[in-house]
C-alpha positions, 0 to 999 in steps of 0.5 A: 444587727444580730443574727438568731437561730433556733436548733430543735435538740431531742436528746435519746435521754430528756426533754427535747428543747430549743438551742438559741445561737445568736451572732451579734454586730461585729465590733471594732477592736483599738488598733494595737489589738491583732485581731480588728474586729470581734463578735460576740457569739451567744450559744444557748445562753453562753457568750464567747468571743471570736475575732476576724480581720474584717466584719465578714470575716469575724462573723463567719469565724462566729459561725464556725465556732457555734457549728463546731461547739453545737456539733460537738456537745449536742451531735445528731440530736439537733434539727437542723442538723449540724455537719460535721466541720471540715478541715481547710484543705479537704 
């Protein structure tokens, strides 16, 4: 299982291209890790791992951290657009 999703990015300077987000099947991590489970998260072609405590939980961590890296580098030029992320609590 993975998950792909394409963003349309039309920078004011530049060519407009395609951002590919892909979120890959959670992994079980060994038991003395904190963390149980890991996913892979590949954000225009550069990977990063995030952790959760159960497989749902890694993959939204995954989630969040690609909306948060998206918004942050690439801001309104994106299509979709990315909201700005919310603190917990707001």
């Amino acid at each position: 299982m993975m998950l792909e999703l394409t963003f349309k990015l039309t920078p004011e300077e530049g060519e407009p291209r395609d951002v590919v987000v892909r979120i890959h099947e959670p992994t079980r991590n060994p038991p003395e890790k904190k963390w149980p489970w890991a996913v892979t998260v590949d954000i225009d072609g550069r990977p990063s791992t995030t952790y959760g405590v159960d497989p749902l939980d890694a993959v939204e961590n995954g989630a969040q951290h690609a909306a948060i890296v998206l918004r942050g580098v690439h801001g309104d030029a994106l299509d979709p657009p990315i909201e700005p992320r919310m603190k917990e609590g707001q």
